[in-house]
C-alpha positions in Angstrom: 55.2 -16.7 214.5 55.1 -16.8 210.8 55.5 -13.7 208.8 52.4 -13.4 206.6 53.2 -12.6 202.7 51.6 -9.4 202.6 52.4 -8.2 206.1 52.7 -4.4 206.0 49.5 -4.1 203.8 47.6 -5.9 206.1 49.1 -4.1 208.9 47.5 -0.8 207.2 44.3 -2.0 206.5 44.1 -3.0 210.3 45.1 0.4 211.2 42.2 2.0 208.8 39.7 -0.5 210.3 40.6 0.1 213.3 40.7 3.7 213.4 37.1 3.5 211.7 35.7 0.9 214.0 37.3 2.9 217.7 35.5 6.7 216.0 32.5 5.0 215.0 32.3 3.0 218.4 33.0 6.9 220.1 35.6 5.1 222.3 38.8 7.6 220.7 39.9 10.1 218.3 42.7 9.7 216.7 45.3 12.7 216.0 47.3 13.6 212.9 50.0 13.8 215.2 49.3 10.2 217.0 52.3 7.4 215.9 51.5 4.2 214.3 52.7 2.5 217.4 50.3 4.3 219.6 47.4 3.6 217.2 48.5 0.3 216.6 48.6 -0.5 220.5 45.2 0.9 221.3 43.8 -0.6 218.1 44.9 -4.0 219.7 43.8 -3.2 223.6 40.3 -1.7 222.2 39.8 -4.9 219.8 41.1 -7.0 222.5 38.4 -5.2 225.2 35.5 -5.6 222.8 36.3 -9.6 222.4 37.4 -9.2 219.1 40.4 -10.9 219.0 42.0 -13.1 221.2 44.9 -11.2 223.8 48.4 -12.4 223.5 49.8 -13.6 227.4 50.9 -10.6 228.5 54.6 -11.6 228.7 54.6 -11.5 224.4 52.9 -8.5 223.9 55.1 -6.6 221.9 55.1 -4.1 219.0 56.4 -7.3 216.9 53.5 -9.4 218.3 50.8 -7.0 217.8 51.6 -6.1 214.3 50.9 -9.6 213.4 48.2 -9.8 215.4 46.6 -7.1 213.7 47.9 -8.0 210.5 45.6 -12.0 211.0 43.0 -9.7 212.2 42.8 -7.6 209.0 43.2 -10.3 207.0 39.8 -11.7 207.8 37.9 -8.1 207.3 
């Protein structure tokens, strides 16, 4: 897995589009109180459900892995 250059602004974007794209769909609601690692992991499960992106083997799926994940994903918004 190669780091992207711009990692951790990506990574926010994805978490802004994805916290748009799961309220608009009416599939969540996210919480002041909810962590990045919880938002992050639905993000990826509801982008994952919808066929948006691919799913990692399930053996890989890590915070790690789905940061990046997310991070490609953004990067193509």
């Amino acid at each position: 897995m190669k780091k992207l250059k711009n990692e951790k602004e990506l990574l926010k974007k994805a978490i802004e589009l994805g916290v748009a794209y799961g309220e608009e769909r009416g599939a969540v609601e996210f919480e002041a109180t909810d962590s990045a690692g919880e938002k992050i992991e639905y993000i990826y499960r509801l982008l994952v459900h919808d066929k948006k992106i691919q799913p990692l083997p399930e053996d890989q799926v890590s915070q790690k892995t789905i940061r990046h994940k997310l991070a490609i994903w953004a990067s193509k918004q």
